[in-house]
KOLGU-4560 file (N, C-alpha, C; in nm, 3 decimals, padded with zeros to 5 digits):
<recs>
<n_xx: 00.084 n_yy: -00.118 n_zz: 00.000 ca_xx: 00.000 ca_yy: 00.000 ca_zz: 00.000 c_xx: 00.088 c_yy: 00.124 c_zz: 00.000 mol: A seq: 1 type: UNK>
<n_xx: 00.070 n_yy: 00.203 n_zz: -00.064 ca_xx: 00.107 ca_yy: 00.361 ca_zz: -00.089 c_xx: 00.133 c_yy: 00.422 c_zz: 00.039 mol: A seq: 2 type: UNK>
<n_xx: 00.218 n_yy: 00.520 n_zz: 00.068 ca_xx: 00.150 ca_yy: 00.634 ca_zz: 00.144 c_xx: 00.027 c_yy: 00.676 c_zz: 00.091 mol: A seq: 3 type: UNK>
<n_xx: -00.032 n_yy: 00.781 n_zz: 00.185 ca_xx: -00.136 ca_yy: 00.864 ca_zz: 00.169 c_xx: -00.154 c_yy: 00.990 c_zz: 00.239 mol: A seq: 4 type: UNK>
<n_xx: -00.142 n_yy: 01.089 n_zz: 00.166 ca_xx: -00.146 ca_yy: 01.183 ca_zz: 00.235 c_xx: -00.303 c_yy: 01.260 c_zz: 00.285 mol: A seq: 5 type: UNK>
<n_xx: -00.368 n_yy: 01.291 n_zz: 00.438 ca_xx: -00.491 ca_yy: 01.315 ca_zz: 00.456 c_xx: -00.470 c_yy: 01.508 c_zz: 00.504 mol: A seq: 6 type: UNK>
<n_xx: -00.563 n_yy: 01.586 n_zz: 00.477 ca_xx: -00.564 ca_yy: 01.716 ca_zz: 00.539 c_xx: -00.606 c_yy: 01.702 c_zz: 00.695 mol: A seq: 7 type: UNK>
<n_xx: -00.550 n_yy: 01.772 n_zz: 00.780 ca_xx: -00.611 ca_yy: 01.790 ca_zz: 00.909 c_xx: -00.693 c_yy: 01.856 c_zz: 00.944 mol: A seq: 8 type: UNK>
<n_xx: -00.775 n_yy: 01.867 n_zz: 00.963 ca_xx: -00.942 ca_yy: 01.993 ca_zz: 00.984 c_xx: -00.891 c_yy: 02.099 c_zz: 01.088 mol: A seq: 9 type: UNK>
<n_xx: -00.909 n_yy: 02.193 n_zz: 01.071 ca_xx: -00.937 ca_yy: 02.270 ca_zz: 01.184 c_xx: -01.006 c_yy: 02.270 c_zz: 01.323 mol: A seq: 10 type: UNK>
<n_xx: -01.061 n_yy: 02.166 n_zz: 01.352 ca_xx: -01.047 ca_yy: 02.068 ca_zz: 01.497 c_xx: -00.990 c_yy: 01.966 c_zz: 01.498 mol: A seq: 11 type: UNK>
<n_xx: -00.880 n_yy: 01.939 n_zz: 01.429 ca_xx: -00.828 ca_yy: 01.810 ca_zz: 01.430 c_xx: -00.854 c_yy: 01.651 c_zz: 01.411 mol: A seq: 12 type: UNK>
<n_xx: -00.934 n_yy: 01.659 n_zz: 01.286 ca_xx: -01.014 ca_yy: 01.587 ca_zz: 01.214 c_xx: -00.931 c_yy: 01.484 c_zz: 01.143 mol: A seq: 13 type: UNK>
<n_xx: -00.923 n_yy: 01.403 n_zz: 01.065 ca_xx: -00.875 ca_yy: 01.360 ca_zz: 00.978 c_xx: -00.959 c_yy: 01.250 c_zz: 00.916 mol: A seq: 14 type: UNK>
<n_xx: -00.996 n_yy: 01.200 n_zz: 00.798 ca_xx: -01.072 ca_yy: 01.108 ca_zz: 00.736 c_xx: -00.978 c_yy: 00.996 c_zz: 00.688 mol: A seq: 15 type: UNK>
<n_xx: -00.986 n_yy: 00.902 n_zz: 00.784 ca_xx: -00.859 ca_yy: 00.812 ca_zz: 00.730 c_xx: -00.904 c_yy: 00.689 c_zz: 00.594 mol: A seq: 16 type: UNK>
<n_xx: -00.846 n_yy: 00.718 n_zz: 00.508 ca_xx: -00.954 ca_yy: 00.664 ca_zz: 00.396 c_xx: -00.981 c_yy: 00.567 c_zz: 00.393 mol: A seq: 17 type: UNK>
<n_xx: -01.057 n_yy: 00.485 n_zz: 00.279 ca_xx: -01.144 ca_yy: 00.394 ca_zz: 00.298 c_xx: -01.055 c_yy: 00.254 c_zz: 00.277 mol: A seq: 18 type: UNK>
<n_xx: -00.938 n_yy: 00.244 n_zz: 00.178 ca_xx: -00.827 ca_yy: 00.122 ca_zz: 00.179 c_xx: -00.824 c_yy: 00.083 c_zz: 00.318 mol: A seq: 19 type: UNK>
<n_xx: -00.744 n_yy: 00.177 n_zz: 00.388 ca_xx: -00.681 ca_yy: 00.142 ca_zz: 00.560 c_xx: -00.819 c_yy: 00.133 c_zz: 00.637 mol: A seq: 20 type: UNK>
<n_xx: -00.907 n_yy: 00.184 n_zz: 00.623 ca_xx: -01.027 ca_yy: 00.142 ca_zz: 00.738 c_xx: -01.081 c_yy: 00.008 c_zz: 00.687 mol: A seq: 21 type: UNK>
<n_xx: -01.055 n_yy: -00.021 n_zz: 00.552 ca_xx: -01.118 ca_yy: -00.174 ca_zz: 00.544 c_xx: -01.014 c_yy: -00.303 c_zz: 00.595 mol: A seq: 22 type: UNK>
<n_xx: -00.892 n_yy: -00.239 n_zz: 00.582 ca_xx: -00.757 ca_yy: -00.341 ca_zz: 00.627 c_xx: -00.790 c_yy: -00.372 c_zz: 00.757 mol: A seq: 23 type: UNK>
<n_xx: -00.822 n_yy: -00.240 n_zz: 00.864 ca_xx: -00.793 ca_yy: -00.233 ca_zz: 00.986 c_xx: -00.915 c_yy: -00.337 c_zz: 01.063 mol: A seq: 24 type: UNK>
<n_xx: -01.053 n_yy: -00.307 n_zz: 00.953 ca_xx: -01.208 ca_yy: -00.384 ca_zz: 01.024 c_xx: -01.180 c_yy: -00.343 c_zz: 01.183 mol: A seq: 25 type: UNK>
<n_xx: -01.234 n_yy: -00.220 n_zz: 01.214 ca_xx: -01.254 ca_yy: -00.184 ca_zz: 01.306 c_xx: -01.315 c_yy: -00.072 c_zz: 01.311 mol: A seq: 26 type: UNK>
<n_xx: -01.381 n_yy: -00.028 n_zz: 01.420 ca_xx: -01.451 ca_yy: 00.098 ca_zz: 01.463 c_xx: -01.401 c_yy: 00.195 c_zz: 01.530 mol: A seq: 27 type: UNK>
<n_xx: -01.258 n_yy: 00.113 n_zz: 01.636 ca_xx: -01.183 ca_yy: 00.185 ca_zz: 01.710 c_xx: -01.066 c_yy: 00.182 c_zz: 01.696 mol: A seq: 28 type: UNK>
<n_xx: -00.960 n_yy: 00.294 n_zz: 01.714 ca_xx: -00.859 ca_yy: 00.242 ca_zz: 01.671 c_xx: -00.731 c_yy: 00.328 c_zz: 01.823 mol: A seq: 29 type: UNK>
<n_xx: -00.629 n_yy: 00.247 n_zz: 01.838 ca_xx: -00.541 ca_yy: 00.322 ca_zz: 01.889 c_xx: -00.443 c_yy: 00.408 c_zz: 01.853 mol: A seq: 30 type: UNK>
<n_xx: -00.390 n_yy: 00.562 n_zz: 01.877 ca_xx: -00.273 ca_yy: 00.615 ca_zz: 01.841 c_xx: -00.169 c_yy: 00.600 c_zz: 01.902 mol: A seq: 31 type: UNK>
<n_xx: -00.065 n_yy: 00.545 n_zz: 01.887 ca_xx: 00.056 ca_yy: 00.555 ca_zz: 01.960 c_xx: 00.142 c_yy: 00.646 c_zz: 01.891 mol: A seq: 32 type: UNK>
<n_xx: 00.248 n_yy: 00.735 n_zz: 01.978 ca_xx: 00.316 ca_yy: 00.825 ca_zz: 01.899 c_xx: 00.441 c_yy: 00.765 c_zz: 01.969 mol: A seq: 33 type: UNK>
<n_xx: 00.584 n_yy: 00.747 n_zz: 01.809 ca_xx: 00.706 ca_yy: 00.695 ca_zz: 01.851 c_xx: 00.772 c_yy: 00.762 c_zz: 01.757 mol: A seq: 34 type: UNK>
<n_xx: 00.839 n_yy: 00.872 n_zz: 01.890 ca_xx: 00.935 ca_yy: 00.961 ca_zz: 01.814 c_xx: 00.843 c_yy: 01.016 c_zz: 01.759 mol: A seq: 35 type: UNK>
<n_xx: 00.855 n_yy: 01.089 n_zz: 01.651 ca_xx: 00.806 ca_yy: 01.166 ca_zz: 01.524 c_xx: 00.689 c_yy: 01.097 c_zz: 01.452 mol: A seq: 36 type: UNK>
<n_xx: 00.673 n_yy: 00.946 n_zz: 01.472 ca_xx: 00.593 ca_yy: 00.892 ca_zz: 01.406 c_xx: 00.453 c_yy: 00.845 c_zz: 01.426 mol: A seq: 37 type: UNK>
<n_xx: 00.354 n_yy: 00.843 n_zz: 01.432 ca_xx: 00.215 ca_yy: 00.782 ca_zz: 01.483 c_xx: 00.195 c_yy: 00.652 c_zz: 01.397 mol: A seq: 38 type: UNK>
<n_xx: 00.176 n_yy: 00.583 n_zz: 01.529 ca_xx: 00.108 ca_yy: 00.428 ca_zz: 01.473 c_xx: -00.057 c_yy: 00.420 c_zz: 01.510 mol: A seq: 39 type: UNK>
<n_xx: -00.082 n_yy: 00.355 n_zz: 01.406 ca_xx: -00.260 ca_yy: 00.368 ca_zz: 01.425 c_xx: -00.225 c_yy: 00.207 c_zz: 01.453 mol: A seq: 40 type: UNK>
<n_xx: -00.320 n_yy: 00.166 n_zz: 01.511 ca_xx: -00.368 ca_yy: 00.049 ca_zz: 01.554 c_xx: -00.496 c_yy: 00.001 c_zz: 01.588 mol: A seq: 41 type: UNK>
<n_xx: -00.565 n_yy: -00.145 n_zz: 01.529 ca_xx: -00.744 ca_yy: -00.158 ca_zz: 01.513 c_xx: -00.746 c_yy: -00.198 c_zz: 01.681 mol: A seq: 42 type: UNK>
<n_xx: -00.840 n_yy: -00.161 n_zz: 01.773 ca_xx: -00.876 ca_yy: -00.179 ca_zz: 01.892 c_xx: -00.984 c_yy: -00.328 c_zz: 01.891 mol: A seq: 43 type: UNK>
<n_xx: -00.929 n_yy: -00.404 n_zz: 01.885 ca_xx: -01.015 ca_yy: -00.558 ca_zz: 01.971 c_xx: -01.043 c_yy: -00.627 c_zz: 02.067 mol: A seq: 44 type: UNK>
<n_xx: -00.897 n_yy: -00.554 n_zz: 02.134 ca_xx: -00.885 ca_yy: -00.614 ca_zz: 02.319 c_xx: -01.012 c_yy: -00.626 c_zz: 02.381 mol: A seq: 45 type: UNK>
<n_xx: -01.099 n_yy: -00.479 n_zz: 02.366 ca_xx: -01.204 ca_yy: -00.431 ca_zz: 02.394 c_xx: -01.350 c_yy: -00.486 c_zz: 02.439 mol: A seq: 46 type: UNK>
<n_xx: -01.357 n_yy: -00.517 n_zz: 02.294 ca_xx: -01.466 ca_yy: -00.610 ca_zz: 02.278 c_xx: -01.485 c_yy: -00.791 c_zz: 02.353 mol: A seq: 47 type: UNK>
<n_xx: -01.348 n_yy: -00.794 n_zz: 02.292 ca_xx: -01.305 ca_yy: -00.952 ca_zz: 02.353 c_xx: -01.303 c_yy: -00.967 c_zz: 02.519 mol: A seq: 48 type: UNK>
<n_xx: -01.274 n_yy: -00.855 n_zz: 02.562 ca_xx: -01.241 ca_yy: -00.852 ca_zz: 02.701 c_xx: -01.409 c_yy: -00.861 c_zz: 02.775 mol: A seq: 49 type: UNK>
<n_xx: -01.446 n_yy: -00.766 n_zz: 02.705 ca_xx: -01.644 ca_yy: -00.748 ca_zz: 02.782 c_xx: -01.703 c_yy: -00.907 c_zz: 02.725 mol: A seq: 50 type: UNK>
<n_xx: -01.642 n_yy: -00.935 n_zz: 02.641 ca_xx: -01.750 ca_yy: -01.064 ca_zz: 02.582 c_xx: -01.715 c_yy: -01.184 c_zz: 02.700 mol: A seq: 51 type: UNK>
<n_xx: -01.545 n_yy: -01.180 n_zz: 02.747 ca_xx: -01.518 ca_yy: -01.308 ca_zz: 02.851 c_xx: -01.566 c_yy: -01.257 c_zz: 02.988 mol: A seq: 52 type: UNK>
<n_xx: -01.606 n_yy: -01.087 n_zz: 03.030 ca_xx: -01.649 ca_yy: -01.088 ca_zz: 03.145 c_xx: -01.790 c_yy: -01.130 c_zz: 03.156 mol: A seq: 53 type: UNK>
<n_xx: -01.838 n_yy: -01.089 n_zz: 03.016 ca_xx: -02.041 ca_yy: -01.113 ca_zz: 02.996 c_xx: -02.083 c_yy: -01.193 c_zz: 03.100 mol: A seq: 54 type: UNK>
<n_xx: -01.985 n_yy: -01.335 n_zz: 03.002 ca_xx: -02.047 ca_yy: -01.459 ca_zz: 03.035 c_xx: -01.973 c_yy: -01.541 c_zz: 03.192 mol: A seq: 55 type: UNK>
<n_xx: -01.891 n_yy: -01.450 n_zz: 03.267 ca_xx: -01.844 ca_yy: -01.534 ca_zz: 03.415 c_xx: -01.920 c_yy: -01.401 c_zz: 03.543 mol: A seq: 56 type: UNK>
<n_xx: -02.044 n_yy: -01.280 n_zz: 03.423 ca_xx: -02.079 ca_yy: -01.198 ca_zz: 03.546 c_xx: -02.176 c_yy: -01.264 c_zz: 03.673 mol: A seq: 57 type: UNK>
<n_xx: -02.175 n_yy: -01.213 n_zz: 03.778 ca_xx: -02.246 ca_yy: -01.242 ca_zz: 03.893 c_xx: -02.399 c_yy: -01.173 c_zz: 03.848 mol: A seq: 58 type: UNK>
<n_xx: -02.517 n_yy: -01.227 n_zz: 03.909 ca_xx: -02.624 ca_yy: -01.219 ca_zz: 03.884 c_xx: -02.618 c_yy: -01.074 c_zz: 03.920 mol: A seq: 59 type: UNK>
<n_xx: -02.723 n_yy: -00.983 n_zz: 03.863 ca_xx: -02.734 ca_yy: -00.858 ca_zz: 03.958 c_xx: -02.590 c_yy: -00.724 c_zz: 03.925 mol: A seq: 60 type: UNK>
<n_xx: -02.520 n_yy: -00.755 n_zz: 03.868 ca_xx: -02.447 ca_yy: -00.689 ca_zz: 03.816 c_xx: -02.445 c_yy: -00.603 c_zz: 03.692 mol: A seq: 61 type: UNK>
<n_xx: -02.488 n_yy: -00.484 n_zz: 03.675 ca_xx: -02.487 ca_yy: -00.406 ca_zz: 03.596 c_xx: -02.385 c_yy: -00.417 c_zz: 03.441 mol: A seq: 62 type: UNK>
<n_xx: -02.426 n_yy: -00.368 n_zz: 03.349 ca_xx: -02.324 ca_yy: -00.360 ca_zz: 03.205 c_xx: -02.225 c_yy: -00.258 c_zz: 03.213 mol: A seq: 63 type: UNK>
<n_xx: -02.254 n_yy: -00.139 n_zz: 03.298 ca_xx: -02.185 ca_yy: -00.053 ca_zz: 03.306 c_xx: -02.051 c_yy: -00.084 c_zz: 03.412 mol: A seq: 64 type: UNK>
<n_xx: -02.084 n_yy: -00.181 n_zz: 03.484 ca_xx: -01.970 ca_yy: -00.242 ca_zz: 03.616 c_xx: -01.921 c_yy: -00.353 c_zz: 03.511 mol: A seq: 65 type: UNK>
<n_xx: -01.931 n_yy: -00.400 n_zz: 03.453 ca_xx: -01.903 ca_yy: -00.491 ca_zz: 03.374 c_xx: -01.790 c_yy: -00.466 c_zz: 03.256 mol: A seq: 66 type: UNK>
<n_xx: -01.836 n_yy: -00.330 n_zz: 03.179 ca_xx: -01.778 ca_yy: -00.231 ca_zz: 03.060 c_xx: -01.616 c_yy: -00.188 c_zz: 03.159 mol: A seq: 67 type: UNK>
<n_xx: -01.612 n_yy: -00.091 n_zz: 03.278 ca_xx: -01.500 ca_yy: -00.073 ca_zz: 03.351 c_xx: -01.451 c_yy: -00.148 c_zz: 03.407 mol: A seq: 68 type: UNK>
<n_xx: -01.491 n_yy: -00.273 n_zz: 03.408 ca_xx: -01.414 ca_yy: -00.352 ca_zz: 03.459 c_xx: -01.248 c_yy: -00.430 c_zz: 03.309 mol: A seq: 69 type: UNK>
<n_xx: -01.382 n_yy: -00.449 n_zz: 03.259 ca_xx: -01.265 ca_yy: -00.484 ca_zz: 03.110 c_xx: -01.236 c_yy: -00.394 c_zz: 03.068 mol: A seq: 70 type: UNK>
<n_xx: -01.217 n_yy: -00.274 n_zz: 03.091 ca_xx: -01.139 ca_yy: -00.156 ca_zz: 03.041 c_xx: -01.035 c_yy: -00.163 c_zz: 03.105 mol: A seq: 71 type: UNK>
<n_xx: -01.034 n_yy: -00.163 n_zz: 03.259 ca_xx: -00.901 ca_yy: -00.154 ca_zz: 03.364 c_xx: -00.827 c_yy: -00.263 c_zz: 03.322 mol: A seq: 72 type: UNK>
<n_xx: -00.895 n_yy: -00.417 n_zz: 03.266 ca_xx: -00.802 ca_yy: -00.504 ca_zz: 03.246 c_xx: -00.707 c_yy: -00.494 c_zz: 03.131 mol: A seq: 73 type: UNK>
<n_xx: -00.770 n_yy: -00.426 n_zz: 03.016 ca_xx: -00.729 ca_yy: -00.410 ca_zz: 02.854 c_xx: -00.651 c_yy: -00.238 c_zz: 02.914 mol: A seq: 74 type: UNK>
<n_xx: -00.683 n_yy: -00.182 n_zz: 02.959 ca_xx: -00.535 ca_yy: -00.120 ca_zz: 02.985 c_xx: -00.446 c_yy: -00.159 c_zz: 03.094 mol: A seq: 75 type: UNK>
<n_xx: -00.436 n_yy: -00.229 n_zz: 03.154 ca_xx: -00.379 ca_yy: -00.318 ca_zz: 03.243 c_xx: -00.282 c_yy: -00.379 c_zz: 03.181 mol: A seq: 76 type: UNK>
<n_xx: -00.319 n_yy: -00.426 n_zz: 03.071 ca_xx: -00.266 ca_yy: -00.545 ca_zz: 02.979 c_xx: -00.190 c_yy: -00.483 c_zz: 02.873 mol: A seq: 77 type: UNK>
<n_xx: -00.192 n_yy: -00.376 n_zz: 02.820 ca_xx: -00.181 ca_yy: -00.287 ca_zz: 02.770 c_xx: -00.026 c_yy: -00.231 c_zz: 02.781 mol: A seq: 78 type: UNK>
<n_xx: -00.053 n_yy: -00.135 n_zz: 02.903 ca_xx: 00.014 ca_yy: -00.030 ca_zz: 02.981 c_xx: 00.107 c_yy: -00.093 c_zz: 03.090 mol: A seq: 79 type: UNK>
<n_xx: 00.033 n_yy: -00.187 n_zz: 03.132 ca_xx: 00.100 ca_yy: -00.220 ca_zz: 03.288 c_xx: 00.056 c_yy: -00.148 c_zz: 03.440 mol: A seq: 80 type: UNK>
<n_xx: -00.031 n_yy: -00.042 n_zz: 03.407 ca_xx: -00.068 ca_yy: 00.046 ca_zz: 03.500 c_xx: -00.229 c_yy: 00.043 c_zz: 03.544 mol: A seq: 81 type: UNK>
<n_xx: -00.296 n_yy: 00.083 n_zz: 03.658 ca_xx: -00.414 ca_yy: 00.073 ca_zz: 03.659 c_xx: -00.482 c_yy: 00.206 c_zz: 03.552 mol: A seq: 82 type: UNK>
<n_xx: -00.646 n_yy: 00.171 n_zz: 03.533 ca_xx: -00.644 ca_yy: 00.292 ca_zz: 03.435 c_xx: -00.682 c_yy: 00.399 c_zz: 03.544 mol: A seq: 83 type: UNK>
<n_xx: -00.736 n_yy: 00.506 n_zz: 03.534 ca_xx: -00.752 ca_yy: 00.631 ca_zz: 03.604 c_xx: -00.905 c_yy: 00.652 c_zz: 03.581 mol: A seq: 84 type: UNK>
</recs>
């Protein structure tokens, strides 16, 4: 694949085109910046993480206790750090 060059919006927009969003099959994606460079990356941890808590939750437990919980783990897993 080519470079590609995208304009940046004046809120800091960018339309990342349609080649790389079909490569990536994702909705979310991560930026990492190294050095000078940004890495995009497709976000799956995410999903995968809420789908293995779904099914081991305790009765009576909310989606929203459920959602932060696999967030702290997928940046946990991630980072190494708790999230904030």
């Amino acid at each position: 694949m080519a470079t590609v060059a995208v304009k940046i919006t004046r809120k800091g927009q960018v339309t990342i085109p349609k080649e790389i969003r079909e490569r990536l099959k994702a909705s979310t994606i991560y930026f990492d910046v190294v050095d000078d460079t940004i890495v995009v990356k497709a976000v799956r941890d995410a999903a995968g993480s809420l789908h293995e808590y779904a099914k081991n939750v305790k009765p009576g437990t909310s989606m929203k206790q459920v959602k932060e919980r696999a967030w702290e783990v997928a940046v946990h897993e991630k980072t190494g750090k708790k999230s904030s």
